[in-house]
Every structure is written in structure tokens, then in C-alpha cells.
VOKOLKE-955096 format. One line per 5 residues: number of its first residue (from 0); their letters; for each residue z, y, x of N, C-alpha, C. Coordinates in steps of 0.1 Angstrom, whole numbers. Example, Ala and Ser with C-alpha at 12.3 -4.5 7.8 and 13.67 -1.06 7.14 Angstrom:
<rs>
0	as	78:-57:132:78:-45:123:78:-33:132; 71:-22:128:71:-11:137:79:0:129
</rs>
This chain:
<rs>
0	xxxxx	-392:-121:-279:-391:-133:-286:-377:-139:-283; -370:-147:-295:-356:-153:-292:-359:-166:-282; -350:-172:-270:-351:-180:-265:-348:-194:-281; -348:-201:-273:-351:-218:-286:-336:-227:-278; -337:-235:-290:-327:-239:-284:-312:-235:-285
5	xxxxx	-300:-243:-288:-288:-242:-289:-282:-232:-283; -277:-221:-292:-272:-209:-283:-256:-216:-273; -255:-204:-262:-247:-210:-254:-233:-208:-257; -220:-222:-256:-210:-220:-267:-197:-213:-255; -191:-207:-262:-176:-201:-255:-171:-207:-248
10	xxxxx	-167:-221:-245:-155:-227:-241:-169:-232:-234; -159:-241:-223:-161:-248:-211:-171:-262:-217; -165:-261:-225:-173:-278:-234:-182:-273:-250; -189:-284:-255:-188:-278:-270:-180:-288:-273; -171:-286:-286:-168:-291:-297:-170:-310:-294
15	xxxxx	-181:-313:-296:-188:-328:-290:-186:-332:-277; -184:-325:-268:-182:-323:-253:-161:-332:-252; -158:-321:-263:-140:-318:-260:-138:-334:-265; -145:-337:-277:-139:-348:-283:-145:-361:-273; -152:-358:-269:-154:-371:-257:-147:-375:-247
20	xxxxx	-142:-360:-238:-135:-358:-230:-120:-359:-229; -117:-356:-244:-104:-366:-250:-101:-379:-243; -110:-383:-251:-113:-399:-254:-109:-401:-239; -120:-399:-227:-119:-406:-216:-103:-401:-206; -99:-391:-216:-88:-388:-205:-77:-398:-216
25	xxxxx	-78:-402:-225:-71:-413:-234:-72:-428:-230; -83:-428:-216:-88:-441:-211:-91:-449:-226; -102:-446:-227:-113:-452:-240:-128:-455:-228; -134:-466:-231:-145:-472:-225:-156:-463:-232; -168:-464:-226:-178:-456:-237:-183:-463:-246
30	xxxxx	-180:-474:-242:-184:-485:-258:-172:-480:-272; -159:-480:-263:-152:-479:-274:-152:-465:-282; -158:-451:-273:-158:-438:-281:-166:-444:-289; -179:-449:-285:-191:-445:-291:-187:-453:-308; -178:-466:-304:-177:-473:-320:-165:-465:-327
35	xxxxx	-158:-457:-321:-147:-444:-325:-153:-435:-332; -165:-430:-326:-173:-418:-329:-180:-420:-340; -184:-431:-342:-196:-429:-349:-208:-426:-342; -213:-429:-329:-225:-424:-322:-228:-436:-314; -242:-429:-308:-248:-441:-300:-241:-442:-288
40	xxxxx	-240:-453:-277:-236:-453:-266:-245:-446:-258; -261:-445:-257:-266:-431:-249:-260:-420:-257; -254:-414:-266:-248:-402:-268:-239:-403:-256; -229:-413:-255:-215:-409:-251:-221:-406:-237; -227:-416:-232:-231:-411:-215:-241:-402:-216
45	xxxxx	-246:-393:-223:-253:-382:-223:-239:-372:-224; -231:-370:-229:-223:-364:-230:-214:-364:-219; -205:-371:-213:-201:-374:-200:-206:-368:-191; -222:-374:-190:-229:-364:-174:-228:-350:-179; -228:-347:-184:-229:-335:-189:-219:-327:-190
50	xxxxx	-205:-329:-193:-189:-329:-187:-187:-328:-175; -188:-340:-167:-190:-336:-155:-201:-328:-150; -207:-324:-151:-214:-314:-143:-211:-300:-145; -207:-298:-160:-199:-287:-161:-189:-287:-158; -180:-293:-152:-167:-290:-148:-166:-292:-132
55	xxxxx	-179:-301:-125:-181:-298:-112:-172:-313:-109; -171:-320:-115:-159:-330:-115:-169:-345:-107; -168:-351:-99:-172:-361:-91:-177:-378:-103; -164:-379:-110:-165:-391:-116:-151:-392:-132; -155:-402:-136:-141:-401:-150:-131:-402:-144
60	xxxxx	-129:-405:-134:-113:-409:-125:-108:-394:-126; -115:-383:-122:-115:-367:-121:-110:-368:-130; -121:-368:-141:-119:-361:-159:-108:-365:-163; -104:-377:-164:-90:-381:-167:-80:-373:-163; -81:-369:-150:-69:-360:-146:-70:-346:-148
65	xxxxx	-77:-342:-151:-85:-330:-149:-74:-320:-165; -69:-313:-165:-57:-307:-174:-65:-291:-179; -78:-296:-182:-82:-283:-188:-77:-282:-206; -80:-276:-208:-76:-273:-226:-87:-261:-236; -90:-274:-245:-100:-263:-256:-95:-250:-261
70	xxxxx	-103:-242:-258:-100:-228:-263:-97:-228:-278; -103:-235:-285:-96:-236:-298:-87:-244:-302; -80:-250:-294:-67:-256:-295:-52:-246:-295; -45:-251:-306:-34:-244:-306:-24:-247:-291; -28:-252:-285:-16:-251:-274:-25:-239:-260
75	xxxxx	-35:-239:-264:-43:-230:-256:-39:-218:-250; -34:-215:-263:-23:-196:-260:-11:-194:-259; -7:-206:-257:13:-209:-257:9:-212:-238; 19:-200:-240:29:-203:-224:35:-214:-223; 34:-219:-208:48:-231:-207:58:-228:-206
80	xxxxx	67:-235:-214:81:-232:-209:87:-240:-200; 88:-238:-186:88:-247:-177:111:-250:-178; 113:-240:-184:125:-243:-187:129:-261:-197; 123:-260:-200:119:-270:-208:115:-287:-203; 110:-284:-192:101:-292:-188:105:-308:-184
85	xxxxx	116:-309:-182:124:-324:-183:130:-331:-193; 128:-322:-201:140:-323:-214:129:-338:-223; 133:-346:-218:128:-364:-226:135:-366:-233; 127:-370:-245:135:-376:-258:136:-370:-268; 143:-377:-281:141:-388:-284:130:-394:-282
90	xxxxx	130:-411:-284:115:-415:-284:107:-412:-299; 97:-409:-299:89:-404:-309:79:-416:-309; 77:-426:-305:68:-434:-311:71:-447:-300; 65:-457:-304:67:-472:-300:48:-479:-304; 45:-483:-293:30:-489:-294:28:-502:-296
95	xxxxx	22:-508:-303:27:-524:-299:10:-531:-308; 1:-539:-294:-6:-546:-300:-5:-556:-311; -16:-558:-320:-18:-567:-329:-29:-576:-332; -30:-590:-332:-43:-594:-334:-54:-590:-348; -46:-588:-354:-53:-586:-366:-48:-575:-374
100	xxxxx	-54:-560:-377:-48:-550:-378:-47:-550:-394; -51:-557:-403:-50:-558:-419:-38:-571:-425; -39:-576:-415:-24:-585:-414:-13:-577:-412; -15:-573:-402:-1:-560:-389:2:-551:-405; -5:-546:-409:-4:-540:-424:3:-539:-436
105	xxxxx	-2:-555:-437:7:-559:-448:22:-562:-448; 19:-569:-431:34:-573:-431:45:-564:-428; 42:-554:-418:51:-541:-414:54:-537:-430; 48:-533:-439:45:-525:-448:54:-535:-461; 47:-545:-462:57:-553:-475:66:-560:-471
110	xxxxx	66:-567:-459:71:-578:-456:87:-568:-447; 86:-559:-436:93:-551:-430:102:-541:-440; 92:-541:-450:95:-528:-461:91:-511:-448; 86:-512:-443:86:-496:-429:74:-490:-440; 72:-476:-438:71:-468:-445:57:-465:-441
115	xxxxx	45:-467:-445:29:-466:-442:29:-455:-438; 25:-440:-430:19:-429:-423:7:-432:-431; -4:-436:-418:-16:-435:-421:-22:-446:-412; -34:-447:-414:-43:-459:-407:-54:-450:-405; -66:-454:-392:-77:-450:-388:-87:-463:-383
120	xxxxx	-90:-471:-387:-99:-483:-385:-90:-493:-380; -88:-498:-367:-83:-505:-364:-72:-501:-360; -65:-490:-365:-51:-487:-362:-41:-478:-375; -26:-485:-372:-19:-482:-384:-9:-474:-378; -4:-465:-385:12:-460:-382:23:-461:-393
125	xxxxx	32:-464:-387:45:-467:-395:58:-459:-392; 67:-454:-403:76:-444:-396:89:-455:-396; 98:-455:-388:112:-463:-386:120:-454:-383; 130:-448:-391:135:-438:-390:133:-425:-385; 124:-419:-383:125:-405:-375:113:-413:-361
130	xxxxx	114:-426:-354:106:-430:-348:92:-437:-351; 78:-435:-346:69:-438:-349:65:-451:-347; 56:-462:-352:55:-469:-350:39:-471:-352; 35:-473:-339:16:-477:-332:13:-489:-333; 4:-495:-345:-2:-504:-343:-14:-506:-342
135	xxxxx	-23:-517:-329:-34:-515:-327:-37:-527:-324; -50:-531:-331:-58:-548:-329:-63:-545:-318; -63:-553:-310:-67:-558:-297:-60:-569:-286; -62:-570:-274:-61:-581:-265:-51:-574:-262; -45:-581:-252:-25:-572:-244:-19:-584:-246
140	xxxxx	-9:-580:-235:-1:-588:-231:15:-588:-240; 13:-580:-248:20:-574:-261:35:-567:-259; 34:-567:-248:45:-550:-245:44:-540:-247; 55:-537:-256:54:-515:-256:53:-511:-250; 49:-497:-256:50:-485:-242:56:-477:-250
145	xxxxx	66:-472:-245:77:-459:-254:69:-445:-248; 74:-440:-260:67:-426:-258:76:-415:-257; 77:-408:-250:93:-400:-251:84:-384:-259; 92:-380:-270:92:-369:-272:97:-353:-263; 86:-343:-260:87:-334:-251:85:-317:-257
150	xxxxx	89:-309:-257:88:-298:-265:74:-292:-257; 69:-292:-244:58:-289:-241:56:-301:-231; 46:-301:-235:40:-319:-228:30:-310:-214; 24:-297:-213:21:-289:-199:30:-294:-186; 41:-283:-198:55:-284:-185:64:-293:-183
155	xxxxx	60:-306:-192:70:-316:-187:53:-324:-176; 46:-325:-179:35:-326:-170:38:-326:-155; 40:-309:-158:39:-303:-145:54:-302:-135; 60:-307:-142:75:-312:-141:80:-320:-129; 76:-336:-137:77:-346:-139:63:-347:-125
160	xxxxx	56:-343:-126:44:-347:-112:53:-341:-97; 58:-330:-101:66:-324:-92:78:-330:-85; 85:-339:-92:92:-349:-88:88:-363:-83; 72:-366:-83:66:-371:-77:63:-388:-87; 61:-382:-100:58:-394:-108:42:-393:-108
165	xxxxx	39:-407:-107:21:-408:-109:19:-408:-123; 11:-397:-125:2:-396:-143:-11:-406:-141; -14:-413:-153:-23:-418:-154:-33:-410:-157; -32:-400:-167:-43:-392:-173:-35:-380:-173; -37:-366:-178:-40:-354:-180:-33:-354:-194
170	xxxxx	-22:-345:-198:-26:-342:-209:-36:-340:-218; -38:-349:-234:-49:-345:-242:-43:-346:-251; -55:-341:-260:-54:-338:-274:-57:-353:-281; -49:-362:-289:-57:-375:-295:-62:-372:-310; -55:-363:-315:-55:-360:-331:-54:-349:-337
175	xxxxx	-59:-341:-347:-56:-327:-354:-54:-331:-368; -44:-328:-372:-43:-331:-387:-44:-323:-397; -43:-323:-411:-52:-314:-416:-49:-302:-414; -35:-302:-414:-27:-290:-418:-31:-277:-403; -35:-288:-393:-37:-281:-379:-32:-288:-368
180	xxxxx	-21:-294:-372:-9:-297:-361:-22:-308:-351; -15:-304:-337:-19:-313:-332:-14:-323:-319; -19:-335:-319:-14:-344:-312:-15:-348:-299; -7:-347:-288:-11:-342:-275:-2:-356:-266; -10:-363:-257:0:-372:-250:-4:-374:-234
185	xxxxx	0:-379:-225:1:-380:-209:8:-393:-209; -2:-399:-199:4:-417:-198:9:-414:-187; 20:-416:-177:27:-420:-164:33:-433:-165; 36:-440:-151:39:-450:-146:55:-453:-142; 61:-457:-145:76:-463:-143:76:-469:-126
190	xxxxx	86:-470:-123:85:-477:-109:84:-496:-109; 81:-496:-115:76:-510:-114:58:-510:-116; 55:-497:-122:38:-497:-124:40:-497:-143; 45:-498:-147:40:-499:-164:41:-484:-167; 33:-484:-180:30:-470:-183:38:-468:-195
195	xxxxx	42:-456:-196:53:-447:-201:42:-437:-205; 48:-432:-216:38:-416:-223:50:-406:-228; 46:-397:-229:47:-381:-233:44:-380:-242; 50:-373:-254:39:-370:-269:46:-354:-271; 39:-347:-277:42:-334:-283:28:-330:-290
200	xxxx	36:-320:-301:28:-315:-308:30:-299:-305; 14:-295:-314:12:-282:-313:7:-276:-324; 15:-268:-332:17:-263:-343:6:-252:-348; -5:-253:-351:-13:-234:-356:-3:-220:-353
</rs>
């Protein structure tokens, strides 16, 4: 007779597992996956314990740092090029809170004239020449955070820690777009304490 029950998946996580574990290495609350997801908040902490215990990991402080990578991710099978690995810049994107993200909208968009990307609930992107532009409703003290563009976000990772900068989180994945590409970022700290990010993508 077949055993019952969800056969057991390849990678280290399933699918539902990776996208959670995103989230928390993106420092997202489980309230906030869960209204991100679409799911209940016992999903999200059913899912978590469950991360951690497969990965052997203590607490989310871990998981955050923790630099594993889904097997079905396009950056999975690319070598680092550690030759590479300092090379910052241009900035590729600019973050900046908004109280009200259907205002932030209008006005960037008609009033700025800046060029709509795309929106996802309570968040909008805007292109400014070649530079991105992050808008997001919420509370903040309403300072940027620049994002420096990186050809491999691994080895500027593993770089950049080497020289003794504190990461906030792990490389992750925040986005796959249709076409495949996908969107990969690492928060670090400046010497004053404010956080700086990393962005690269990874191509199919």
C-alpha cells in the first residue's frame, strides 16, 4: 500500500516554505506575510516552525541570516563571481515611505509626470531615468534607503561581510517576474547604523 500524505519535496523547503522564508529574511512580521499572502496567520507560524526545524535554525534572527537558496531559483546554478564582488553601483532603486499609497500614485504619476512600472497592494514602482523608484504606505521616519546595483548580490554579500560590514538579512529572493527574471536584495548597515541594500537580478 502507498504511504498518504504529501509526497516528500526536493529542496530543503516546499515552494510555501521558500516564499515565507523570503518574507522573514525581507524582515516582514507574520502579520504582515500573512496579509501579503493571502493566508491565515496560524499558516504563517505553522510554516516558520517548520523552516526552522528543517534547517536546524534556533530562531528568525537565524533564518534571516541564514543564505540558503531555492533549488528552483535561477541564481541557484550560477557560480559567484567573486571577481565581481565590490563592484557597487549605479543606484538601481530609491525607497521612500508614503502615507497614503493611491495618493503617492497619482501624484508621482500625473503630477511628477515619472513613468508607472507596476503596483502590488500597498506598493508602487516608478522608473526615474534608468533609477527605480519604491513606494510604500506605511509609518517611517521618511528617509531613503539607496539601493546600490550589484552583478552578483552572493559575492558582493560575501565580499562586503569580509570587510567587516554588518548584514541585516541574507540575501533573498523578493520577486519573479513573468518573464522569470528575478529579484534578489541584502540590507547592510552604514556606519552610523542606517540600512543600505544590494539589488540584483537573475536572469532564466
Amino acid at each position: 500500500m502507498s504511504k498518504r500524505g504529501r509526497p516528500p519535496h526536493a529542496d530543503q523547503l516546499t515552494p510555501a516554505e521558500w516564499r515565507v522564508a523570503e518574507a522573514v529574511r525581507h524582515g516582514m512580521s507574520n502579520a504582515e506575510i500573512a496579509a501579503r499572502r493571502g493566508i491565515s496567520l496560524d499558516a504563517v507560524k505553522f510554516h516558520v516552525a517548520n523552516i526552522l526545524q528543517k534547517l536546524n535554525l534556533e530562531n528568525r534572527g537565524e533564518l534571516k541570516r541564514w543564505t540558503g537558496v531555492s533549488r528552483g531559483s535561477a541564481l541557484y546554478s550560477k557560480e559567484m563571481q567573486m571577481d565581481e564582488a565590490l563592484k557597487l553601483g549605479p543606484l538601481g532603486q530609491i525607497a521612500r515611505k508614503v502615507k497614503n499609497i493611491a495618493e503617492a500614485r497619482r501624484w508621482y504619476g500625473e503630477v511628477l509626470g515619472l513613468t508607472h512600472l507596476y503596483s502590488f497592494g500597498d506598493l508602487a514602482f516608478f522608473d526615474c531615468g534608468g533609477t527605480r523608484l519604491f513606494l510604500s504606505q506605511g509609518e517611517g521616519d521618511g528617509e531613503s534607503i539607496l539601493y546600490f546595483r550589484v552583478p552578483d548580490i552572493r559575492a558582493a554579500h560575501t565580499g562586503l561581510a569580509a570587510r567587516g560590514v554588518e548584514f541585516i538579512n541574507a540575501p533573498h529572493m523578493i520577486h519573479r517576474h513573468e518573464d522569470g527574471t528575478e529579484e534578489w536584495m541584502a540590507f547592510f548597515k552604514d556606519n552610523d547604523g542606517r540600512p543600505l541594500g544590494i539589488v540584483s537580478q537573475a536572469k532564466p
